[in-house]
VOTI-290815 format. One record per residue (C-alpha): residue in three letters; residue number from 1; x, y, z; chain. Coordinates in Angstrom, 2 decimals, decimal comma. Example, Ala and Ser with C-alpha at 12.3 -4.5 7.8 and 13.67 -1.06 7.14 Angstrom:
2
resn / resi / x / y / z / chain
Ala / 1 / 12,30 / -4,50 / 7,80 / A
Ser / 2 / 13,67 / -1,06 / 7,14 / A
//
This chain:
389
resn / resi / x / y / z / chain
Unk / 1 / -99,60 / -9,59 / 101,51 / A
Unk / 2 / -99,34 / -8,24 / 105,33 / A
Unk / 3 / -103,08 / -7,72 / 105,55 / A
Unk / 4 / -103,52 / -7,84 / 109,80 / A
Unk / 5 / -106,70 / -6,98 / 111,32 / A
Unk / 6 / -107,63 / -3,92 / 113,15 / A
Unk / 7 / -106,33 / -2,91 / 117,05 / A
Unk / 8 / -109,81 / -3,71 / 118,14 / A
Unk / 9 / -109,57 / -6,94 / 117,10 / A
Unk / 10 / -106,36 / -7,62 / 118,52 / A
Unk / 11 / -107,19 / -6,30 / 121,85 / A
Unk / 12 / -109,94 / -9,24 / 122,61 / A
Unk / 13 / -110,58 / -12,46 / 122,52 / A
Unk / 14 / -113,27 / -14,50 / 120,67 / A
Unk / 15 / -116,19 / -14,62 / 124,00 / A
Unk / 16 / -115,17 / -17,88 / 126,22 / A
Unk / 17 / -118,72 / -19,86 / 125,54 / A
Unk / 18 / -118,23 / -19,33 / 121,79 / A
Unk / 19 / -114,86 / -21,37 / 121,43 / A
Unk / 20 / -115,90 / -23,95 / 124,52 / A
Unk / 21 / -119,52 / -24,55 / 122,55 / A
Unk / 22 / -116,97 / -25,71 / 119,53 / A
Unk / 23 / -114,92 / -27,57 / 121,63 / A
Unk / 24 / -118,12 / -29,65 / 122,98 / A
Unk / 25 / -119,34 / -29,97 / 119,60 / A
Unk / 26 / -116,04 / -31,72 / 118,17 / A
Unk / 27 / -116,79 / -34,16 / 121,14 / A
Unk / 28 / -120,50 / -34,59 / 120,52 / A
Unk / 29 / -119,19 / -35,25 / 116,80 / A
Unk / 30 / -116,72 / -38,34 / 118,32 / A
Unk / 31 / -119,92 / -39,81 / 120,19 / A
Unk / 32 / -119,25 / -38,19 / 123,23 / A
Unk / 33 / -122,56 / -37,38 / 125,13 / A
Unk / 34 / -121,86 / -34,36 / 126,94 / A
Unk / 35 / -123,90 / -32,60 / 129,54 / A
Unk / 36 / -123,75 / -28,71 / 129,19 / A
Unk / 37 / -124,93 / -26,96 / 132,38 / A
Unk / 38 / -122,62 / -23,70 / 130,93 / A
Unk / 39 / -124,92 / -20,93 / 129,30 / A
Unk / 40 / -127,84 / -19,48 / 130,75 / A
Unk / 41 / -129,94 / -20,01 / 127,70 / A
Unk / 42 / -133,54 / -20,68 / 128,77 / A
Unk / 43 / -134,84 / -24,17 / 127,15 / A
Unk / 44 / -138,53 / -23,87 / 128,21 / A
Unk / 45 / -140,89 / -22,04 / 125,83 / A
Unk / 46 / -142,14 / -18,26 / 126,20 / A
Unk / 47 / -146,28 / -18,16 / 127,08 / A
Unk / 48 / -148,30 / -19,68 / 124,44 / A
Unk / 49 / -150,51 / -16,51 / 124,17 / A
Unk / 50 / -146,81 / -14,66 / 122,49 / A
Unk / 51 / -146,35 / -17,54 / 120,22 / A
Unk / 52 / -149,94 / -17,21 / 118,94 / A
Unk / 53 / -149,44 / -13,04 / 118,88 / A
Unk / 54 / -146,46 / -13,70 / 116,64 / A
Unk / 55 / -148,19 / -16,34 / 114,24 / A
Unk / 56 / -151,22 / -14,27 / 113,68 / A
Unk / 57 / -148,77 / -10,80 / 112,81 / A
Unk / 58 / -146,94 / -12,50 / 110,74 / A
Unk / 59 / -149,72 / -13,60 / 108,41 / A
Unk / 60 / -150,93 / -9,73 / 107,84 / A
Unk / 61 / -149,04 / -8,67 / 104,59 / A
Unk / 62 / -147,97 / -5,16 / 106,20 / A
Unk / 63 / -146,18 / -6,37 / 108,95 / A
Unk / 64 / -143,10 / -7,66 / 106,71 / A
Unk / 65 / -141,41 / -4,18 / 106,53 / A
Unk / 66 / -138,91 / -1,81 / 107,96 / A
Unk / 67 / -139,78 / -0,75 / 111,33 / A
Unk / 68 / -138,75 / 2,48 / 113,40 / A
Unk / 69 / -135,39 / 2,06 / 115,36 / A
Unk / 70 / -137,84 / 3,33 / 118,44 / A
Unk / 71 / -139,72 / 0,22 / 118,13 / A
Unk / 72 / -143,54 / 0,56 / 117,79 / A
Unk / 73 / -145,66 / 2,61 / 120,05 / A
Unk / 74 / -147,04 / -1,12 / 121,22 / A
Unk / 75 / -144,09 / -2,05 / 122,27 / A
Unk / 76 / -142,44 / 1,09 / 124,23 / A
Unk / 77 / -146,14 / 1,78 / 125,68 / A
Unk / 78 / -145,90 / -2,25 / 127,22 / A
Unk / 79 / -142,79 / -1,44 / 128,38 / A
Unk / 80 / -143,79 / 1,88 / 130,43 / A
Unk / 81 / -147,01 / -0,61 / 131,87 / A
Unk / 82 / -144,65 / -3,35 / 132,77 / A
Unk / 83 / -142,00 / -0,81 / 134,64 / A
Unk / 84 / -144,62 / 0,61 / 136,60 / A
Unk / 85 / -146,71 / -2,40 / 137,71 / A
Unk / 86 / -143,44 / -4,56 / 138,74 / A
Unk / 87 / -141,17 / -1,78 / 139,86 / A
Unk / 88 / -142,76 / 0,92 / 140,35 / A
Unk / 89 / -141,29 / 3,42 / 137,84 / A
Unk / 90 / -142,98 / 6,21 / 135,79 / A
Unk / 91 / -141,62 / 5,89 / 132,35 / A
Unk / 92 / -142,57 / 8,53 / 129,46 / A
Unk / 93 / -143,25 / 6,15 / 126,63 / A
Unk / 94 / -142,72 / 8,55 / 124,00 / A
Unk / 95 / -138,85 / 9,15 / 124,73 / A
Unk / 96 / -137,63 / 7,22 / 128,27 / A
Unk / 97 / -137,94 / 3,88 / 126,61 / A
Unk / 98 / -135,84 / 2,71 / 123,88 / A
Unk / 99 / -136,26 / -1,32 / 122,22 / A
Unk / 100 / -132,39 / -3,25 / 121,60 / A
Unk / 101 / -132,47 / -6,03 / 119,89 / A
Unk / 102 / -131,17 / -7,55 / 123,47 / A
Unk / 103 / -129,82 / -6,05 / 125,87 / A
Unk / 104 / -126,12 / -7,16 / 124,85 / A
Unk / 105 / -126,71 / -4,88 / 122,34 / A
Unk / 106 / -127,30 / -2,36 / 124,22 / A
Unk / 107 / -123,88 / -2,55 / 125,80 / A
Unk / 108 / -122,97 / -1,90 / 122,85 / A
Unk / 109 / -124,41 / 1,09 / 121,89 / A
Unk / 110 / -124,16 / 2,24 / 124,94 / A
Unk / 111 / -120,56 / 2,18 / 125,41 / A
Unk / 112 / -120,27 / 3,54 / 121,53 / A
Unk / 113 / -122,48 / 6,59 / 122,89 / A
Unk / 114 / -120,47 / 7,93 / 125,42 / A
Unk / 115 / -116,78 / 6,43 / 125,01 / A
Unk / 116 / -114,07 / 8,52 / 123,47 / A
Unk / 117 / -110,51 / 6,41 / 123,09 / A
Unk / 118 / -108,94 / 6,58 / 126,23 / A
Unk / 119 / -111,48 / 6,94 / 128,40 / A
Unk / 120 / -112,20 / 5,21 / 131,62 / A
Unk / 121 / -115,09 / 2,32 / 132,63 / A
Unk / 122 / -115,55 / 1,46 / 136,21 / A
Unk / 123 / -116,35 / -2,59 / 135,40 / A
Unk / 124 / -116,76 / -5,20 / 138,47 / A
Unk / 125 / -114,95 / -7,77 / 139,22 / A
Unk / 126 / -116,31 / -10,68 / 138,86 / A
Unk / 127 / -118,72 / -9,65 / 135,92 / A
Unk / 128 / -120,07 / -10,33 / 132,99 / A
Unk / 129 / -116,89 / -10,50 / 130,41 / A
Unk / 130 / -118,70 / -8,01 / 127,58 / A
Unk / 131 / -118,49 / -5,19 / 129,39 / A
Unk / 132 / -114,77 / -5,44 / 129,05 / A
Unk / 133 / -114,43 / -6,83 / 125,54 / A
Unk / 134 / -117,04 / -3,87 / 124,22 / A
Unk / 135 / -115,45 / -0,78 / 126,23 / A
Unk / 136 / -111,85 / -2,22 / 124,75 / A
Unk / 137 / -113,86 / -2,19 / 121,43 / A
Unk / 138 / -114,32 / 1,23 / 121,76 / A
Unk / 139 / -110,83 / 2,50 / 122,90 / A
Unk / 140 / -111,48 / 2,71 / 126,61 / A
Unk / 141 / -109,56 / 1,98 / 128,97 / A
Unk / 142 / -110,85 / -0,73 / 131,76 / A
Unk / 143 / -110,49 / -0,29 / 135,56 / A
Unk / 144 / -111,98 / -3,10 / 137,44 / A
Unk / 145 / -113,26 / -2,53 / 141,00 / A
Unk / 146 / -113,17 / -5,83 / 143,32 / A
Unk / 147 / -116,62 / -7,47 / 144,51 / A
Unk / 148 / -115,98 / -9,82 / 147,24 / A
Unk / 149 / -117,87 / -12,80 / 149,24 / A
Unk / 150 / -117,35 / -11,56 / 152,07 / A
Unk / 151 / -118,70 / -7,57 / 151,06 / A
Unk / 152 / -122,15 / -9,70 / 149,82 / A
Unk / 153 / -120,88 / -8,89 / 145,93 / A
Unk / 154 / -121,50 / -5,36 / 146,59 / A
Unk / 155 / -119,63 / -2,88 / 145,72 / A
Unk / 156 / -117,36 / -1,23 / 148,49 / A
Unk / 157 / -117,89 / 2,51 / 147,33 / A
Unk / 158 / -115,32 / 3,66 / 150,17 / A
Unk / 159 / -112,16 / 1,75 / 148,03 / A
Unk / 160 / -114,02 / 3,54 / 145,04 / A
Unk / 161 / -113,72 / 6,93 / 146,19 / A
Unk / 162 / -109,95 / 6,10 / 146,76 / A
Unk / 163 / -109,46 / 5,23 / 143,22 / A
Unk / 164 / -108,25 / 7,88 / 140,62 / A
Unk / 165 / -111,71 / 8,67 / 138,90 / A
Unk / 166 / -110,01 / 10,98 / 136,46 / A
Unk / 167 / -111,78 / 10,24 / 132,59 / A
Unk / 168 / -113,93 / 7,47 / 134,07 / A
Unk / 169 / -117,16 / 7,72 / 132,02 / A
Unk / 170 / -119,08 / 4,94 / 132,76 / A
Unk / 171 / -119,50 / 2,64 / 135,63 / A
Unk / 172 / -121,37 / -1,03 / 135,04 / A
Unk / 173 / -123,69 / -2,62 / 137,79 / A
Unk / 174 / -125,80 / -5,96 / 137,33 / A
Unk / 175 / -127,90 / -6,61 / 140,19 / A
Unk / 176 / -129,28 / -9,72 / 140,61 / A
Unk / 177 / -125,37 / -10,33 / 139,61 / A
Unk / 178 / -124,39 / -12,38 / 137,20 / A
Unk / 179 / -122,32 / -14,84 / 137,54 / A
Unk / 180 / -122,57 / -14,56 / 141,86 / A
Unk / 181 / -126,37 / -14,41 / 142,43 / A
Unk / 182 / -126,42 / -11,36 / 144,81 / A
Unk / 183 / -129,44 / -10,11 / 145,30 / A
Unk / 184 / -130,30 / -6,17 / 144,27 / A
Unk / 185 / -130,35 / -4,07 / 147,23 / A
Unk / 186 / -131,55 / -0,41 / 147,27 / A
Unk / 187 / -128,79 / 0,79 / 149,22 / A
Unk / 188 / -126,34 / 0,15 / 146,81 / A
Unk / 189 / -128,62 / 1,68 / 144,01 / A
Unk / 190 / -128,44 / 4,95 / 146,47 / A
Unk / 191 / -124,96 / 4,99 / 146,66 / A
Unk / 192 / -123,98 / 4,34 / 143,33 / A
Unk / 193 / -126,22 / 7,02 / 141,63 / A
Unk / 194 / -124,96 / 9,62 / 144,63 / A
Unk / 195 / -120,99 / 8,31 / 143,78 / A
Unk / 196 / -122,52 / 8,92 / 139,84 / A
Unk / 197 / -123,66 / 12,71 / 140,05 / A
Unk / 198 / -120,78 / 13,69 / 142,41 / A
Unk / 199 / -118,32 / 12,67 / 139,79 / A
Unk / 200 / -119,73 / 12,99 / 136,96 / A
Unk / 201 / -119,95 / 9,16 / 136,00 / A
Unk / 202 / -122,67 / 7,54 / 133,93 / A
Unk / 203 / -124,23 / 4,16 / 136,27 / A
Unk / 204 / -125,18 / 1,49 / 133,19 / A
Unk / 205 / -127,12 / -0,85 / 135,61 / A
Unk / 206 / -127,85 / -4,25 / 133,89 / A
Unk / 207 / -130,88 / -5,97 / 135,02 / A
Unk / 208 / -132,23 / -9,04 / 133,09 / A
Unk / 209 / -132,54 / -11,33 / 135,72 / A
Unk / 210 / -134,90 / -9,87 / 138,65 / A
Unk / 211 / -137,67 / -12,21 / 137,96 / A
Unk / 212 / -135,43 / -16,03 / 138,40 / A
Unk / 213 / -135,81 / -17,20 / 141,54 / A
Unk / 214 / -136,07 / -13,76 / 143,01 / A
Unk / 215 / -139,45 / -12,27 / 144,84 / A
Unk / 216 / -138,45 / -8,70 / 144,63 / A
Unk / 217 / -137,63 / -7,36 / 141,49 / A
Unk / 218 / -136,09 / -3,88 / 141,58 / A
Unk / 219 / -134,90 / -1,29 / 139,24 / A
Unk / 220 / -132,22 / 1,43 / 139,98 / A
Unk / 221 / -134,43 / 4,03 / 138,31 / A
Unk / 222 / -136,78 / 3,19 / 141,30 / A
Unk / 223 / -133,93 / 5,77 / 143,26 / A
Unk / 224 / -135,49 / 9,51 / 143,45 / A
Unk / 225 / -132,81 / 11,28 / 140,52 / A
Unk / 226 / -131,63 / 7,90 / 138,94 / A
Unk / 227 / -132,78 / 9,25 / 135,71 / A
Unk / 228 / -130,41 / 12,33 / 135,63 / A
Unk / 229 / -127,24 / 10,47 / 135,93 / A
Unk / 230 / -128,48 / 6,03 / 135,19 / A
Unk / 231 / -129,28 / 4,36 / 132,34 / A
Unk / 232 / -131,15 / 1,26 / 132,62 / A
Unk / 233 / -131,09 / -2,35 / 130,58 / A
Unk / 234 / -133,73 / -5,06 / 130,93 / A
Unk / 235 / -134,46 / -8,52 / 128,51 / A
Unk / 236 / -136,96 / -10,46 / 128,05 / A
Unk / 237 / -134,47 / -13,11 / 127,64 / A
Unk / 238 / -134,49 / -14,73 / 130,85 / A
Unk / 239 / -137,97 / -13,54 / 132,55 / A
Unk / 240 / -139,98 / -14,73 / 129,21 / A
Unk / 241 / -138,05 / -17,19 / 128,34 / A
Unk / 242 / -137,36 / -15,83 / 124,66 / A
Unk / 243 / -133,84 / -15,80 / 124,26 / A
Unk / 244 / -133,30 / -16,25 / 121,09 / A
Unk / 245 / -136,39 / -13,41 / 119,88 / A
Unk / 246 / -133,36 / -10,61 / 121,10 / A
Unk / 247 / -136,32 / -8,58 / 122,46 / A
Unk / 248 / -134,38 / -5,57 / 125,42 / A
Unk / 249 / -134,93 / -1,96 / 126,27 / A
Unk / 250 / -132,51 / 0,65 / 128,04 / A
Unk / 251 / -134,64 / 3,52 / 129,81 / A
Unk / 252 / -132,78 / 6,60 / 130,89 / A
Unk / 253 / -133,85 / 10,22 / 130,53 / A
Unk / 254 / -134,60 / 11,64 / 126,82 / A
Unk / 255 / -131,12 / 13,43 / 126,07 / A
Unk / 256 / -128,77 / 9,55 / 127,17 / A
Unk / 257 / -131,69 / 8,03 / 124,67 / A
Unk / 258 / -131,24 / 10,22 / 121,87 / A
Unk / 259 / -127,39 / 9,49 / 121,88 / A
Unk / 260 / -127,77 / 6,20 / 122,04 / A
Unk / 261 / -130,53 / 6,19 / 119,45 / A
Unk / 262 / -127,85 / 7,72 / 117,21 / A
Unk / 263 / -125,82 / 5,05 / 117,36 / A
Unk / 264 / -128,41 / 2,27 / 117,24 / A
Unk / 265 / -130,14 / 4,00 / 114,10 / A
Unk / 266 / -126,66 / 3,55 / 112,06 / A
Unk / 267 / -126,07 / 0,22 / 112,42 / A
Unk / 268 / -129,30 / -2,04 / 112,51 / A
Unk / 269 / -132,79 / -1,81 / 110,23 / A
Unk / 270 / -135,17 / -1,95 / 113,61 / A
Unk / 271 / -137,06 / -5,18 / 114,82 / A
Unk / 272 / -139,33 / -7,48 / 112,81 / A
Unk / 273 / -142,98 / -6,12 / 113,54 / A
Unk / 274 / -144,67 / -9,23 / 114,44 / A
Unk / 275 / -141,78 / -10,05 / 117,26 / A
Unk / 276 / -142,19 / -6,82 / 118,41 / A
Unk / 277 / -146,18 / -7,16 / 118,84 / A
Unk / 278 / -145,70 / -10,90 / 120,46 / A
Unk / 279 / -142,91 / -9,24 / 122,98 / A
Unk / 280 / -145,73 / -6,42 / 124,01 / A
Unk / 281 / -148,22 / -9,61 / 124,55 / A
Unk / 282 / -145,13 / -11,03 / 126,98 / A
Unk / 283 / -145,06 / -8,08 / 129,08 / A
Unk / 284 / -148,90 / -8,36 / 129,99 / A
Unk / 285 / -148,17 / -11,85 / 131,93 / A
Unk / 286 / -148,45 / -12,05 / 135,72 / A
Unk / 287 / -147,51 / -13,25 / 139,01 / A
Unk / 288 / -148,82 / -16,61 / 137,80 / A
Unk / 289 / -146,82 / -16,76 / 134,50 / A
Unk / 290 / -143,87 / -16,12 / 137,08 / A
Unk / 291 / -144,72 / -18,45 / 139,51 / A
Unk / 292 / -144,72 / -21,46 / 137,49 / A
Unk / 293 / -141,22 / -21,08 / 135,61 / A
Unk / 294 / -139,94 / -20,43 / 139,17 / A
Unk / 295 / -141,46 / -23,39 / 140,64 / A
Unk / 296 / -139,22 / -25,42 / 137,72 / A
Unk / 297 / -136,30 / -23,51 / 138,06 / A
Unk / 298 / -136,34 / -23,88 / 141,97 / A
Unk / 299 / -136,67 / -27,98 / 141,15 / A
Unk / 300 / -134,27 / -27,61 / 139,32 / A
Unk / 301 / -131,44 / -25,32 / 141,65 / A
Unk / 302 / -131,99 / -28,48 / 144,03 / A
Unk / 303 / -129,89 / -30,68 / 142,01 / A
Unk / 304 / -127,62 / -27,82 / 141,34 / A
Unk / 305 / -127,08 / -27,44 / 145,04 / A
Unk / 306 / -126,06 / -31,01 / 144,99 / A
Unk / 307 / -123,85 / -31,15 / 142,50 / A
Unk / 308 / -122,00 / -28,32 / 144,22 / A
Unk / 309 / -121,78 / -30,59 / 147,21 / A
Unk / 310 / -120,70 / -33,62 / 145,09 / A
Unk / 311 / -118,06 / -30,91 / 143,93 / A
Unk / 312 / -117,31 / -29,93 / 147,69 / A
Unk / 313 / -117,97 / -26,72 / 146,41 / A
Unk / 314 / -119,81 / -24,53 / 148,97 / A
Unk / 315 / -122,61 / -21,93 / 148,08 / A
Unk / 316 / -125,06 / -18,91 / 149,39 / A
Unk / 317 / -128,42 / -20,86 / 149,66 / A
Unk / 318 / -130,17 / -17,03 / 149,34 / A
Unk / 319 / -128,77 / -16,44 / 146,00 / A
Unk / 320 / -131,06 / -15,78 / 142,78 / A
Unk / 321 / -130,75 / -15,97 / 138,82 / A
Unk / 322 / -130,71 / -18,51 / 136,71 / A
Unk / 323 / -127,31 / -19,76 / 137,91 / A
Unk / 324 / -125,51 / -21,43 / 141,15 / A
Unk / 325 / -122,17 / -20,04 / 141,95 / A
Unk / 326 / -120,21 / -22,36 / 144,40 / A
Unk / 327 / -116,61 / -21,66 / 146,18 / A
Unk / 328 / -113,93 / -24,27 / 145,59 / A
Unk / 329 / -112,76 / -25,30 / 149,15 / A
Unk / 330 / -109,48 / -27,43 / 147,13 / A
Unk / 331 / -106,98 / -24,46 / 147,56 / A
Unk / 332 / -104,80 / -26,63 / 144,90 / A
Unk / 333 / -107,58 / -26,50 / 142,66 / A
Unk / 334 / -108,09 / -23,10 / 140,08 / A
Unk / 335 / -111,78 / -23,36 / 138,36 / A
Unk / 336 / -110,21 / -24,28 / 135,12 / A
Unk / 337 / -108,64 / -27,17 / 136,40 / A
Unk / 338 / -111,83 / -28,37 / 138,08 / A
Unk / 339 / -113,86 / -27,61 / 134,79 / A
Unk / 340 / -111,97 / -29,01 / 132,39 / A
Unk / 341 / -111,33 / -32,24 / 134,76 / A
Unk / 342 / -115,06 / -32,49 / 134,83 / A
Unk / 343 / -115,72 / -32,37 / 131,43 / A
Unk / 344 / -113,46 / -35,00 / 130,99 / A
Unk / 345 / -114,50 / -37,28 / 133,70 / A
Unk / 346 / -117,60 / -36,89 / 133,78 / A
Unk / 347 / -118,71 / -35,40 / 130,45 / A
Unk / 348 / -120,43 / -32,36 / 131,85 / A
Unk / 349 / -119,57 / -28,88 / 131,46 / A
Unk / 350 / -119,61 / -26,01 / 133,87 / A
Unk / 351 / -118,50 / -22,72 / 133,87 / A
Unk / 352 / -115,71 / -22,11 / 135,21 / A
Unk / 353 / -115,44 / -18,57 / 137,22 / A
Unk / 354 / -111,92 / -17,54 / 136,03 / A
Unk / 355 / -113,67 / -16,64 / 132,85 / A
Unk / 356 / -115,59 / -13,36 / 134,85 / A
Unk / 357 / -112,24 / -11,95 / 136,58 / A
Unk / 358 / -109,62 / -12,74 / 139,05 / A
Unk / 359 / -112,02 / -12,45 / 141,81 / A
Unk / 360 / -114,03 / -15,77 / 139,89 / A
Unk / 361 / -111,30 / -18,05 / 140,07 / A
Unk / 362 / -112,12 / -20,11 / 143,04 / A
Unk / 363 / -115,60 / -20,34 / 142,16 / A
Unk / 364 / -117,86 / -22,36 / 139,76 / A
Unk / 365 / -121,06 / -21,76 / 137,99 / A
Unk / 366 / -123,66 / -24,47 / 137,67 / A
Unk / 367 / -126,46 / -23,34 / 134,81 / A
Unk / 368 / -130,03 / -23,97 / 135,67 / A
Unk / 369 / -131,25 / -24,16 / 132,09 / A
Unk / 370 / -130,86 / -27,63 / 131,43 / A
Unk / 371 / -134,25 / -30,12 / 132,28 / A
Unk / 372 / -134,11 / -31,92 / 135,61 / A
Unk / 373 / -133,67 / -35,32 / 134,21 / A
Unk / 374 / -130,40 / -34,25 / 132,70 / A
Unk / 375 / -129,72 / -32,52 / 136,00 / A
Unk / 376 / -129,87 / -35,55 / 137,85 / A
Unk / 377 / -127,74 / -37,22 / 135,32 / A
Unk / 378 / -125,18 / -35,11 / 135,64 / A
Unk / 379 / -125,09 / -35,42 / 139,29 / A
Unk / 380 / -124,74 / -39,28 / 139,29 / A
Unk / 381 / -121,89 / -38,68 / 136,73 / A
Unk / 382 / -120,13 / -36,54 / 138,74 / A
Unk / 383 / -120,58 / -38,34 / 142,12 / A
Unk / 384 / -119,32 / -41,53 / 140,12 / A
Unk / 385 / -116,36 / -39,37 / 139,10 / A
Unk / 386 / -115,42 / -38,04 / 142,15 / A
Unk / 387 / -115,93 / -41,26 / 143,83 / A
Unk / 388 / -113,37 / -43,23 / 141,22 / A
Unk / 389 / -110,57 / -40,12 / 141,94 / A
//
């Protein structure tokens, strides 16, 4: 039999953490203690008041069945509260606000919403790899536009106008960026939902991490008309520390919901009730809930800083998320070469920035979700590494 899989499949790759996670397991299998400082998976706990929600829904016999793909009105209402006291956005409950099972999802709906084959998606370079693998997924075509050191990892909207726009649909932004750490800034917001109505091109702003390490949180729909034109997705992955719960939301205007709620109603069975109740609990936590994860994640971006140096990597002190992202001053040296050399020498893995575009590949990324003990570890196996070269 010549049974082959289908174009989609053939057109990406398994995702870069999910074959390197194997890889480190076959080691930790020899005996091989490795250090992974590679996903930005949180390891501390969500607030022990959501933990406690979720126990106590789960004992109530009702809670155990099929829920509305729009979430509960609990859940979307907690959303609208949490959008207006941290950003300062009027949301519409009722229809602005639509639940994901994570915002990854999302992406995918998203781009199944308003992608025909051979379409266009505006996607930066370096970014977060999904938005390439899912808009191939759905028969688009990808046209990367360059973010830069030296342009802050904004993008340059001037080179963008110069680009042919013709059947570009969608256009991705994710501000704090992942993998670089640049900061939000409203100007860009401005620009990019002006470049958006003027051409007819859907902005998909990603924004799970504005609360790591970053005293501003903003959202594009904070932009007078972002609604017309932007569609918004936010986790409570990273700011609550609940990875693993898959708890997101996209906000947008009614009629970019509805199409997306199309999609979303067709292929999942809606969230489990009692993690949708202990998610609305997470969204009532304040500046002091925020404060303290910070205060360990900033302990911890120390010894990230100096592992970079130990590296003789160089890095923006100002930068935010849950990552470090450091420059490789070795011109001789790609960030696969100095990744995979350090996994072997030192038994710690890092990210290497090839994996987000070409624009990544003189850069590393350090992951902050790891305790500071092992932090420090690392570092001493890394100095003793480079130290023995």
């Amino acid at each position: 039999m010549n049974i082959q899989p289908s174009q989609r499949v053939q057109q990406i790759k398994e995702y870069y953490f999910s074959t390197k996670l194997k890889e480190i397991a076959a080691l930790r299998n020899q005996g091989v203690d490795i250090i992974s400082l590679g996903i930005g998976g949180p390891d501390l706990p969500p607030p022990a008041q959501v933990i406690e929600t979720m126990t106590e829904a789960i004992h109530n016999p009702s809670n155990h069945g099929y829920q509305p793909h729009v979430g509960v009105p609990e859940l979307r209402e907690a959303f609208a509260r949490w959008y207006k006291r941290w950003y300062g956005v009027e949301l519409d409950p009722t229809c602005e606000i639509q639940p994901l099972i994570g915002s990854k999802e999302g992406v995918t709906h998203i781009s199944l919403a308003f992608l025909n084959p051979g379409d266009k998606v505006l996607i930066p370079d370096p970014g977060y790899p999904t938005y390439s693998s899912i808009s191939r997924m759905a028969g688009a075509e990808v046209v990367t536009y360059d973010l830069t050191e030296e342009n802050g990892w904004q993008p340059d909207f001037e080179a963008l106008e110069k680009l042919d726009l013709t059947g570009v649909k969608l256009m991705w932004l994710n501000y704090p960026h992942m993998p670089t750490g640049a900061k939000a800034c409203r100007e860009t917001f401005e620009k990019a939902i002006e470049f958006g109505k003027r051409h007819g091109i859907v902005i998909v702003h990603d924004n799970p991490y504005s609360f790591i390490l970053n005293p501003e949180p903003m959202s594009i729909m904070s932009v007078p008309g972002a609604k017309d034109i932007a569609i918004e997705l936010n986790s409570l992955s990273k700011s609550h520390n609940m990875p693993g719960w898959r708890v997101g939301v996209a906000v947008s205007n009614p009629t970019f919901l509805s199409w997306i709620l199309r999609i979303k109603s067709n292929i999942d069975s809606g969230q489990f009730k009692p993690l949708m109740l202990a998610a609305a609990k997470a969204l009532e936590e304040g500046h002091e809930w925020h404060d303290g994860l910070n205060g360990a994640y900033a302990s911890r971006r120390a010894v990230a800083e100096q592992i970079m140096e130990a590296l003789g990597c160089t890095f923006d002190p100002t930068q935010s998320g849950l990552f470090l992202w450091g420059r490789i001053i070795n011109p001789e040296v790609s960030s696969e070469q100095l990744a995979d050399r350090i996994l072997a020498e030192a038994r710690v893995f890092i990210t290497p920035g090839f994996i987000f575009g070409k624009n990544g590949d003189r850069y590393i990324r350090i992951s902050l979700c790891a305790p500071e003990d092992k932090l420090n570890e690392a570092l001493a196996r890394i100095q003793l590494a480079e130290a023995a070269k």
